[in-house]
LUMVEXKE-562433 format. One record per residue (C-alpha): x, y, z; residue in one letter; residue number from 1. Coordinates in Angstrom, 2 decimals, always signed. Last residue first. Layout:
<marlums>
+---------+---------+---------+---------+-----+
|      c1 |      c2 |      c3 | residuo | num |
+---------+---------+---------+---------+-----+
|       X |       Y |       Z |       A | NUM |
...
+---------+---------+---------+---------+-----+
</marlums>
This chain:
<marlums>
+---------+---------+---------+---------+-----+
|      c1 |      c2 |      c3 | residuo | num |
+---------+---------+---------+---------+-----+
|  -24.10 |   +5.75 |  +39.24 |       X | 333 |
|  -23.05 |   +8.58 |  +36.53 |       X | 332 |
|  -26.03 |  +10.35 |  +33.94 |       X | 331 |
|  -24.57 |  +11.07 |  +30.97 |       X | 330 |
|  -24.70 |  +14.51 |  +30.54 |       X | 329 |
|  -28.10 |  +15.78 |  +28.98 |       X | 328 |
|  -27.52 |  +17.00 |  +25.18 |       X | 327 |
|  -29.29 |  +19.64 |  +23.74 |       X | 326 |
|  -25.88 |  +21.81 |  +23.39 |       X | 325 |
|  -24.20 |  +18.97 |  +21.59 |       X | 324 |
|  -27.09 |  +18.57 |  +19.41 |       X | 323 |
|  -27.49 |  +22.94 |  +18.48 |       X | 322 |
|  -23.92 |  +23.27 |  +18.29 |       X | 321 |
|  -23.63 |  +20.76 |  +15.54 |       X | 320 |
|  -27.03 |  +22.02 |  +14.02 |       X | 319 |
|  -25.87 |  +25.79 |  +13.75 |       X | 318 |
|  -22.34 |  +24.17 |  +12.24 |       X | 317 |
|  -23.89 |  +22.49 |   +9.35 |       X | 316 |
|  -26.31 |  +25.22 |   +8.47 |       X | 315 |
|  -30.00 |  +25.48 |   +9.36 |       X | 314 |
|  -33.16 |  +26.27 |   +6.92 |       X | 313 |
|  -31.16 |  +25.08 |   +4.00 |       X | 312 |
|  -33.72 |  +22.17 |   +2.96 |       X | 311 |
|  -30.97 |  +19.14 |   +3.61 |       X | 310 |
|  -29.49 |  +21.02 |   +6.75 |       X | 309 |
|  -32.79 |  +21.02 |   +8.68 |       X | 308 |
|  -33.28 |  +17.39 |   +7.50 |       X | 307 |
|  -30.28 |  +16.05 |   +8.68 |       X | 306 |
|  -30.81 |  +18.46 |  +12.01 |       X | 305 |
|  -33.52 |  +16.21 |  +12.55 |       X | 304 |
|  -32.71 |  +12.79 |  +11.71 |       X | 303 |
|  -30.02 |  +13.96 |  +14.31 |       X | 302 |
|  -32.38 |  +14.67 |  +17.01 |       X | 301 |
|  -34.62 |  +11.33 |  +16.44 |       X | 300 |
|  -31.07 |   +9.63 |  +16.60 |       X | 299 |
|  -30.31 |  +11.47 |  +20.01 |       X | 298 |
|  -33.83 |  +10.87 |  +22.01 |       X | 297 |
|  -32.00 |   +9.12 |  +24.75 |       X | 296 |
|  -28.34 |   +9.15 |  +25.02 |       X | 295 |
|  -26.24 |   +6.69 |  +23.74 |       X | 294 |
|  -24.83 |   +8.54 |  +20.56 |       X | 293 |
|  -23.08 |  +10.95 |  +22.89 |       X | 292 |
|  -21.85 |   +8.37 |  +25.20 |       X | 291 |
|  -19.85 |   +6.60 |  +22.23 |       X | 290 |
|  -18.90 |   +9.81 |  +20.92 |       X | 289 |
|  -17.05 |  +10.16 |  +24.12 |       X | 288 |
|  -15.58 |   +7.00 |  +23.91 |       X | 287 |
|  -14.27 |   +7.28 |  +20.50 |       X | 286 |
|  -12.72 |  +10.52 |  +21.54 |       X | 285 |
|  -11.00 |   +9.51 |  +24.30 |       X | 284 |
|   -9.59 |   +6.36 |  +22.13 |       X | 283 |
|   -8.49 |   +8.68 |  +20.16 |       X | 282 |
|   -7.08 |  +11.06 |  +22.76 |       X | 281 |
|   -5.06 |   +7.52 |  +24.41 |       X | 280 |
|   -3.58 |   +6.62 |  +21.06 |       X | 279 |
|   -1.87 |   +9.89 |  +20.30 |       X | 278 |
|   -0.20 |   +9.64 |  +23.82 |       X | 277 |
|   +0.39 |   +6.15 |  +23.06 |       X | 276 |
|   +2.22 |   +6.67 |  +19.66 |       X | 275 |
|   +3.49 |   +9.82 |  +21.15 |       X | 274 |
|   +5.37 |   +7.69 |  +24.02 |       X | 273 |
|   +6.24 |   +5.25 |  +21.44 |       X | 272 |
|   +8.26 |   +7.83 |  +19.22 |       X | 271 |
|  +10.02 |   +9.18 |  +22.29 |       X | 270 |
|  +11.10 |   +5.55 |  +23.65 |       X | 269 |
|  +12.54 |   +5.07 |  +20.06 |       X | 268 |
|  +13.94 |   +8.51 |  +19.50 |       X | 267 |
|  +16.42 |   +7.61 |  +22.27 |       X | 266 |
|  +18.99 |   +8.66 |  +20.02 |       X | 265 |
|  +20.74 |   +5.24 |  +20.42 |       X | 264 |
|  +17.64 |   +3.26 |  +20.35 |       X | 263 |
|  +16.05 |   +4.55 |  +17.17 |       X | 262 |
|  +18.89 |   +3.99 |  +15.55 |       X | 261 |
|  +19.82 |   +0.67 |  +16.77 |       X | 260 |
|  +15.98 |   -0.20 |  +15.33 |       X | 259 |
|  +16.85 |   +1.83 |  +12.03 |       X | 258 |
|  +19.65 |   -0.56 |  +11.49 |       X | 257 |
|  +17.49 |   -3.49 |  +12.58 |       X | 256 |
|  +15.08 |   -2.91 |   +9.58 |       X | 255 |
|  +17.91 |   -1.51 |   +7.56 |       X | 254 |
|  +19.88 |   -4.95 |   +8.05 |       X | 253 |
|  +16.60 |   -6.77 |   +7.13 |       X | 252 |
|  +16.01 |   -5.76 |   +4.05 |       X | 251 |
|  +19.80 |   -6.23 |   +2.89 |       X | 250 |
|  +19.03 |   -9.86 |   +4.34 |       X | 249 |
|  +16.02 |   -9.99 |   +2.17 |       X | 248 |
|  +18.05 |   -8.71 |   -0.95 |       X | 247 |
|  +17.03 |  -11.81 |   -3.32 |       X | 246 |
|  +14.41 |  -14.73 |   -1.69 |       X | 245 |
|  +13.38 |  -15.91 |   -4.65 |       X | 244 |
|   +9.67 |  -15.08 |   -4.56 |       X | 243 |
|  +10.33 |  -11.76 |   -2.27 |       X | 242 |
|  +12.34 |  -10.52 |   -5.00 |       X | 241 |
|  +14.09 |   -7.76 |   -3.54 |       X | 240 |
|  +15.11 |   -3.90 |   -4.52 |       X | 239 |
|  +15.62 |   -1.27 |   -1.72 |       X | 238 |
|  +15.48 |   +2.64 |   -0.97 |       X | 237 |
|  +16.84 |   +3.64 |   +2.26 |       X | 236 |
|  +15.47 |   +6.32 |   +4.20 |       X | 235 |
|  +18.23 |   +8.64 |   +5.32 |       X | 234 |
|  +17.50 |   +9.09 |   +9.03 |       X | 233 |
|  +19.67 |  +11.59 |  +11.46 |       X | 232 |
|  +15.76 |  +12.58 |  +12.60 |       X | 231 |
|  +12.99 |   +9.88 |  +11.61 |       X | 230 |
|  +10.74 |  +10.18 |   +8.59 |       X | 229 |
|  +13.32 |  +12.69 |   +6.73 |       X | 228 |
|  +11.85 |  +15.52 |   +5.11 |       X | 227 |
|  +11.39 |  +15.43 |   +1.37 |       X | 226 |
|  +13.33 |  +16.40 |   -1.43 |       X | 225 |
|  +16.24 |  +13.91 |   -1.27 |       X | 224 |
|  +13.37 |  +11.34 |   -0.96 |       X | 223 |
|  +12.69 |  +11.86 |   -5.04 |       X | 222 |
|  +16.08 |  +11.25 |   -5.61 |       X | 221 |
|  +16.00 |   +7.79 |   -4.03 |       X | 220 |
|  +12.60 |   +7.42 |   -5.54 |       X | 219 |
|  +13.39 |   +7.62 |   -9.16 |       X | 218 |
|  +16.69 |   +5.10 |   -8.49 |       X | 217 |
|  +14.43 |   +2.50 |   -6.72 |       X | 216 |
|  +12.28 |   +2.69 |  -10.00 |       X | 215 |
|  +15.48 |   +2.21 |  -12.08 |       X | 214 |
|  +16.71 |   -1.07 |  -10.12 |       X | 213 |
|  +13.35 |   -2.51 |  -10.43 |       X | 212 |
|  +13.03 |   -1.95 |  -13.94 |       X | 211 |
|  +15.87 |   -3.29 |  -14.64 |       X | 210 |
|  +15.49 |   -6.80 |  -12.15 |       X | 209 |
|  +11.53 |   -6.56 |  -13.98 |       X | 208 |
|  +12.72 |   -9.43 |  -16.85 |       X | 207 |
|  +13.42 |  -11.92 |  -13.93 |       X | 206 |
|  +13.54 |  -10.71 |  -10.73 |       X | 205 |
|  +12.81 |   -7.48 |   -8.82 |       X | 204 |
|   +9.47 |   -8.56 |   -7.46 |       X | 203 |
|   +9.24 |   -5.81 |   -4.61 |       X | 202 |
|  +10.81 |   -2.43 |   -4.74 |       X | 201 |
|  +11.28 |   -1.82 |   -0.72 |       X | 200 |
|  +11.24 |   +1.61 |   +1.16 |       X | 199 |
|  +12.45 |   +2.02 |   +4.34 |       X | 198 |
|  +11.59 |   +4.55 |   +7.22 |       X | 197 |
|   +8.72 |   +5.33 |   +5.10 |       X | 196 |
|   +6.23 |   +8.44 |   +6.69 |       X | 195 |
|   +6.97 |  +10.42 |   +3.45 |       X | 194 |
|   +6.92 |   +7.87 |   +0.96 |       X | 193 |
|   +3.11 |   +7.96 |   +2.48 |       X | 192 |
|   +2.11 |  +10.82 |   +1.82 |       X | 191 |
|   +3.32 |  +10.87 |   -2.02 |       X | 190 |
|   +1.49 |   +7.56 |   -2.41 |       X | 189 |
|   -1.18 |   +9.15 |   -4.50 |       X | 188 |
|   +1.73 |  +10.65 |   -7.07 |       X | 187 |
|   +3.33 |   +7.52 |   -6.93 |       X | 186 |
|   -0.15 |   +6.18 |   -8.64 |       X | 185 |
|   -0.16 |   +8.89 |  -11.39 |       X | 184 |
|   +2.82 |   +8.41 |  -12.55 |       X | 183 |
|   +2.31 |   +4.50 |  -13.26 |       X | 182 |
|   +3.69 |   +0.92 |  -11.47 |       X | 181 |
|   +6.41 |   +0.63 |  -13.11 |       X | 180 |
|   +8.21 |   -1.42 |  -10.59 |       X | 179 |
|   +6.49 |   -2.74 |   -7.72 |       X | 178 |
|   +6.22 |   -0.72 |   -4.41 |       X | 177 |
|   +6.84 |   -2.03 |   -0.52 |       X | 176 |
|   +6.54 |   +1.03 |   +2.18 |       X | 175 |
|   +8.25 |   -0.20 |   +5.12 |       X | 174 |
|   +7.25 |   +1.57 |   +8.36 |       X | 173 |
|   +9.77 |   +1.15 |  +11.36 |       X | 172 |
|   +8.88 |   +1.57 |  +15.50 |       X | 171 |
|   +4.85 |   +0.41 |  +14.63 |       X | 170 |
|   +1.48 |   +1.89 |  +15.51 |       X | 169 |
|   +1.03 |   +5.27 |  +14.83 |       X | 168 |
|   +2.59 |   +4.80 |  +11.35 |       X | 167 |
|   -0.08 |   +2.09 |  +10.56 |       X | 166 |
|   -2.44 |   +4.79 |  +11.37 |       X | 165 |
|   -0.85 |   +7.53 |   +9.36 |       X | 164 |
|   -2.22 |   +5.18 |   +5.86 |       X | 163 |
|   -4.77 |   +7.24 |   +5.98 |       X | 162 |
|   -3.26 |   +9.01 |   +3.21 |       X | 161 |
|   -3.04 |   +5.85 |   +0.89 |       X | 160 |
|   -2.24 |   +2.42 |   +0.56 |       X | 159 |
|   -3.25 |   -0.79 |   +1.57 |       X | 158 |
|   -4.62 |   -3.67 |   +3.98 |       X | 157 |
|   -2.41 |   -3.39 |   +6.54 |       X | 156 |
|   +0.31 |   -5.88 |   +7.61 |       X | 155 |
|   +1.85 |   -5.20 |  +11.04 |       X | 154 |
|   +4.89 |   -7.45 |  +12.03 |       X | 153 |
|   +6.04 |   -8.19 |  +15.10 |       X | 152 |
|   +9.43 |   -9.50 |  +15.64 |       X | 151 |
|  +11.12 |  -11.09 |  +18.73 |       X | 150 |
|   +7.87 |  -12.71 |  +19.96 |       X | 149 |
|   +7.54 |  -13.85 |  +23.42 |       X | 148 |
|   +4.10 |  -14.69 |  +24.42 |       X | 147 |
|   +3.77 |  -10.90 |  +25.60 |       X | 146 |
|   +4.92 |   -9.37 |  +22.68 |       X | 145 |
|   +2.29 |  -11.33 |  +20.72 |       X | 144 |
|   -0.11 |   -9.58 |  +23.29 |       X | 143 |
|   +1.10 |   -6.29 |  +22.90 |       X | 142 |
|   +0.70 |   -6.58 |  +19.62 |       X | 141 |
|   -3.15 |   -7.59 |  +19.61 |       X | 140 |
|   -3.62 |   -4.67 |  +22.21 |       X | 139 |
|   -2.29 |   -2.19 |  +19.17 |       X | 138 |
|   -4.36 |   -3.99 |  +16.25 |       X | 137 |
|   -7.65 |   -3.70 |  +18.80 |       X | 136 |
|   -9.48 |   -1.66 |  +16.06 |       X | 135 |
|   -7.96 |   -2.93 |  +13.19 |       X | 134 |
|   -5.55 |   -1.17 |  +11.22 |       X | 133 |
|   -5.62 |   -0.17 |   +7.35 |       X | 132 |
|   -5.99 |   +3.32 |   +8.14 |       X | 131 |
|   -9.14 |   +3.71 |   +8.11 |       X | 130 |
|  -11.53 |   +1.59 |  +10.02 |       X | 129 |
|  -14.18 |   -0.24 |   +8.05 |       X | 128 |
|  -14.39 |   -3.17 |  +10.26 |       X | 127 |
|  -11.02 |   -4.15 |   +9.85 |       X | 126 |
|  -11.10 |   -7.58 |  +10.86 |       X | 125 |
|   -8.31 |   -9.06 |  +12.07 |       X | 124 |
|   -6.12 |  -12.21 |  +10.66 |       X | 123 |
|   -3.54 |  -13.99 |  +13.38 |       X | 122 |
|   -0.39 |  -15.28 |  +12.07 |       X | 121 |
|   +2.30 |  -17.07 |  +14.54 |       X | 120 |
|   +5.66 |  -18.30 |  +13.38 |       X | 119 |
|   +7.93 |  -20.46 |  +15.82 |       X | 118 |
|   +5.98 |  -23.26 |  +15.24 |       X | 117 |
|   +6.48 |  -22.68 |  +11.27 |       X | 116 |
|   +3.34 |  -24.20 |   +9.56 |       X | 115 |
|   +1.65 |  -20.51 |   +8.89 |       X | 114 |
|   +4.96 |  -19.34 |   +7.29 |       X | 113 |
|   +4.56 |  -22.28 |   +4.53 |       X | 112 |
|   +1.20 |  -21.05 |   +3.49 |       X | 111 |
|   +1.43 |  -17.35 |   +3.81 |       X | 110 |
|   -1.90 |  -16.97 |   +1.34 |       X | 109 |
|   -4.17 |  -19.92 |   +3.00 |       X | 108 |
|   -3.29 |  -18.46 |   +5.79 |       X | 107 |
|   -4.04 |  -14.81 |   +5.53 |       X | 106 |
|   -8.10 |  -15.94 |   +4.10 |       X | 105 |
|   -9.25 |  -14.02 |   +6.80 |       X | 104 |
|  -12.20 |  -12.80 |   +4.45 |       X | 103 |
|  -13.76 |   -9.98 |   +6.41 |       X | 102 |
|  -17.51 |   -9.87 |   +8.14 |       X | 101 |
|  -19.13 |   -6.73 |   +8.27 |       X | 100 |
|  -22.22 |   -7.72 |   +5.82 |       X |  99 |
|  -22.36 |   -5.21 |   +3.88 |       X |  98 |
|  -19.21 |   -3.06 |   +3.72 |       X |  97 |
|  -17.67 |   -6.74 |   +3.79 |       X |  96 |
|  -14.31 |   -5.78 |   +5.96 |       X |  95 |
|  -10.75 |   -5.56 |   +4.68 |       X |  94 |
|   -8.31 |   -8.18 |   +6.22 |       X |  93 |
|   -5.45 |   -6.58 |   +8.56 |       X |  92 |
|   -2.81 |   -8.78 |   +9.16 |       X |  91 |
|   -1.02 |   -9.13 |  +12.52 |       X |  90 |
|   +1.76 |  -11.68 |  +12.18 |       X |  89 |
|   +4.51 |  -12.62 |  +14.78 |       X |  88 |
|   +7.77 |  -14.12 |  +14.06 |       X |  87 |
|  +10.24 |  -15.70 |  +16.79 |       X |  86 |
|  +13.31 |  -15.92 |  +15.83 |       X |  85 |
|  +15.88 |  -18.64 |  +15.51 |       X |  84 |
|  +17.82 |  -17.74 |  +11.98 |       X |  83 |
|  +15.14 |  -20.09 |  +10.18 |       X |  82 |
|  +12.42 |  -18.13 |  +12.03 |       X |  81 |
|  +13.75 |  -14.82 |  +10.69 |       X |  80 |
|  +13.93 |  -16.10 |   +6.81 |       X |  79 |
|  +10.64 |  -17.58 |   +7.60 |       X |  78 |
|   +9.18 |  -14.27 |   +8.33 |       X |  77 |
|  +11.24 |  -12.49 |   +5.51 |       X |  76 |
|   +9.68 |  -14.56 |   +3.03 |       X |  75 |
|   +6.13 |  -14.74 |   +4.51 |       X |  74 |
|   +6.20 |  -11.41 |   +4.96 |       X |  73 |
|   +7.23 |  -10.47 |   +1.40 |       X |  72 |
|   +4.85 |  -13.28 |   -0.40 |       X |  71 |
|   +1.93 |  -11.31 |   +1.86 |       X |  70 |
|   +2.89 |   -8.09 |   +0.50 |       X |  69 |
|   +3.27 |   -8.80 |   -2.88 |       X |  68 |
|   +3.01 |   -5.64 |   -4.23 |       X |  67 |
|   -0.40 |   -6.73 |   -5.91 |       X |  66 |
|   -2.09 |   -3.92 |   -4.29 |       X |  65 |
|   -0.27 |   -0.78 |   -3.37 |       X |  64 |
|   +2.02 |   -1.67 |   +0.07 |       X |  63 |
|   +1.70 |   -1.66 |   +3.64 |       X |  62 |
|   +4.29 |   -3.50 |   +6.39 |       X |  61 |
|   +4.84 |   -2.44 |   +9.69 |       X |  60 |
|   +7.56 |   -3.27 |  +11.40 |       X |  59 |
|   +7.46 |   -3.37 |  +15.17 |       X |  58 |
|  +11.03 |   -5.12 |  +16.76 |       X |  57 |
|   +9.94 |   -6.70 |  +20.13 |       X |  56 |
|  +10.69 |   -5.74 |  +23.64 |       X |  55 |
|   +7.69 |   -3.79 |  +24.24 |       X |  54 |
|   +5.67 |   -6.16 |  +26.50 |       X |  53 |
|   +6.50 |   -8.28 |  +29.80 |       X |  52 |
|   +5.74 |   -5.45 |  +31.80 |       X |  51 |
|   +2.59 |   -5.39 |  +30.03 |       X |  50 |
|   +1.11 |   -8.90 |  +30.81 |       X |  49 |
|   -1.08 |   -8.10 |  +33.69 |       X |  48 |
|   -2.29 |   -4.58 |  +32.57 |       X |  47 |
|   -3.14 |   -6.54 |  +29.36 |       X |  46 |
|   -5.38 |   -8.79 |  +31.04 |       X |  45 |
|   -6.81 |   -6.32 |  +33.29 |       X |  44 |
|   -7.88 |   -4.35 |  +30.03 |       X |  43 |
|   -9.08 |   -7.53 |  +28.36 |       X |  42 |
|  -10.93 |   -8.59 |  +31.41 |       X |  41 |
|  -13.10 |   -4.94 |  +30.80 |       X |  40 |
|  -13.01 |   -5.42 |  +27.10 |       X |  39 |
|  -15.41 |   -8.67 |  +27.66 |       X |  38 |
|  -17.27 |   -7.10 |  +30.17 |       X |  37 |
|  -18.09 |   -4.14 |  +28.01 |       X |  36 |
|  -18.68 |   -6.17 |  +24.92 |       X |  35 |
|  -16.92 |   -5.22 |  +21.93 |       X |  34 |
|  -14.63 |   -8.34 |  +21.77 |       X |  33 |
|  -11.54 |   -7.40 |  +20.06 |       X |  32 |
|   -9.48 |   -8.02 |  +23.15 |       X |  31 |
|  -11.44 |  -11.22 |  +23.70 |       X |  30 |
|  -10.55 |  -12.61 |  +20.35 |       X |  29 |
|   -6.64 |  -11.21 |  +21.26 |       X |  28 |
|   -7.14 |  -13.38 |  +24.46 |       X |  27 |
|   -8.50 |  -16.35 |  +23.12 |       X |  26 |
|   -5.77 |  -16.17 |  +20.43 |       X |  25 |
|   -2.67 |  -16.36 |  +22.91 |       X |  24 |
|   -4.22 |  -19.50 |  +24.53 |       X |  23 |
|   -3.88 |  -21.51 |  +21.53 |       X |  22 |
|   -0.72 |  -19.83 |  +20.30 |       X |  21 |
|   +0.88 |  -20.84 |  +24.41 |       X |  20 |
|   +3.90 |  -18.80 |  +24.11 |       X |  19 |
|   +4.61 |  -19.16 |  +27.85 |       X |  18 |
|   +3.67 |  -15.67 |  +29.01 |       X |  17 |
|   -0.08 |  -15.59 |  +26.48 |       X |  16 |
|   -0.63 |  -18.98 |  +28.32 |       X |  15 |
|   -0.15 |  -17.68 |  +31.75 |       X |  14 |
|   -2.17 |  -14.75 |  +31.41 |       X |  13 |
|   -5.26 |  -16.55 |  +29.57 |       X |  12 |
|   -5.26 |  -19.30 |  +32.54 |       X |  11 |
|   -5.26 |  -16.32 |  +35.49 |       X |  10 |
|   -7.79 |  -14.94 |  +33.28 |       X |   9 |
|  -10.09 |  -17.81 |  +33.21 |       X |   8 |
|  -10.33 |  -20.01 |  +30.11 |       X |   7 |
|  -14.24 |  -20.02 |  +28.43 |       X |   6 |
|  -14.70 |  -23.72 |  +28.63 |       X |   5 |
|  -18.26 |  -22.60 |  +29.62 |       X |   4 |
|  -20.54 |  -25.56 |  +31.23 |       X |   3 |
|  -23.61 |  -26.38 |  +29.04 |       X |   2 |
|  -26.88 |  -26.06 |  +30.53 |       X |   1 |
+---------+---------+---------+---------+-----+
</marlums>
């Protein structure tokens, strides 16, 4: 039999303090294991490391498709390294609904980032979770924050309503847009202008610098009637060509001005104690339809009620109450 090589936690801890990428992506694969003993050392790894988390600068990062989301990170990211940072990626690859698996091809599209040692990109399946985030996104950060990284940023895999998640996750949420992109798509994205602490119109170079400049105009006026996403907050709307590097220190500046922000009011402390708060009742709820689904007998019972509710002789609700109500406790050691 083969001896494991399988690091021990006292070995996972101390390479996730010193920076150690090697070491740092054994843990976040064993954060996202979904094994019980696996997540157990997980948990006790990331009790071990949290007082050495939360330090960092969150950004998340979404976008429509073909914003150039992934030429905007790895623009900004090496902009950051190059001025001494430390740059942490956590991007979000959409899940096969077939087969599960997701592409993780974030490398091979953030090229010159991925060579930086002071850059560190780590692709997570989403495993059909809405949102755009992962399931372990949030222990995955706390990780990178562990090793040492200044900035982490949070790439999800689109746009829309769901799009909360991401907003659960990270201190500042950058919506990036392209110019012209149609009525009736900034109509879908209305719920999410709304969470933006900054908005960014991408690929404003070339024959699109107009454009650019007139679709940051539109949404400027459009934010005047909307709430703001963080209290004494005026969102600011931004153009930048992520290819040629144009307005990424203006980018920047309203990243770390809403950061100083957030810090001064104390909002930021508030906004991550509802991010956890918000994070502990879902997990609650995960877990307790977890046990429900364990129980003996339950699939038969569902198959059921499906078929009650399919030839009208039950409604919806009658069934719901029916299965919870026919459902032993979980039986405790």
């Amino acid at each position: 039999m083969r001896t494991s090589t399988r690091p021990s936690l006292d070995e996972l801890e101390a390479g996730v303090r010193a920076g150690d990428r090697a070491l740092l992506s054994r843990a976040i694969t064993l954060a996202e294991s979904r094994r019980p003993d696996d997540q157990a050392q997980a948990q006790e790894l990331l009790t071990r490391v949290l007082p050495a988390t939360g330090g960092a600068i969150r950004l998340g990062l979404t976008g429509v498709p073909g914003a150039g989301k992934s030429t905007m990170i790895e623009a900004l990211g090496s902009w950051l390294v190059e001025r001494g940072m430390r740059v942490a990626v956590l991007v979000v690859d959409p899940s096969s609904s077939r087969t599960g698996g997701s592409i993780l091809g974030d490398k091979t599209r953030m090229p010159k980032l991925s060579l930086l040692d002071d850059a560190y990109i780590r692709p997570s399946p989403s495993s059909a979770v809405l949102g755009g985030v992962a399931r372990r996104t949030r222990e995955a950060m706390l990780l990178c924050e562990a090793a040492g990284f200044d900035v982490v940023i949070v790439e999800s895999v689109g746009v829309g309503q769901s799009e909360a998640e991401l907003a659960e996750l990270v201190d500042t949420y950058c919506l990036l847009l392209v110019p012209g992109a149609g009525d009736e798509l900034q109509g879908i994205k209305r719920g999410v202008v709304e969470l933006a602490d900054l908005i960014v119109v991408n690929k404003a170079d070339g024959d699109n610098v107009v454009p650019a400049k007139r679709a940051a105009g539109d949404y400027r006026h459009a934010l005047r009637m909307l709430p703001p996403s963080t209290p004494g907050w005026e969102t600011p709307v931004l153009t930048c060509s992520a290819r040629d590097g144009n307005g990424l220190p203006e980018v920047w500046d309203a990243i770390t001005g809403h950061r100083a922000l957030l810090e001064r009011d104390g909002e930021l402390a508030l906004r991550r104690g509802r991010q956890q708060r918000r994070w502990l009742h879902a997990l609650l709820e995960e877990a307790v339809l977890a046990r429900f689904r364990a129980q003996p007998g339950i699939d038969e019972a569902v198959a059921e009620a499906e078929a009650q509710v399919a030839a009208g002789t039950a409604t919806v609700p009658q069934m719901v109450q029916r299965l919870v109500a026919e459902t032993p406790p979980p039986v405790t050691d």
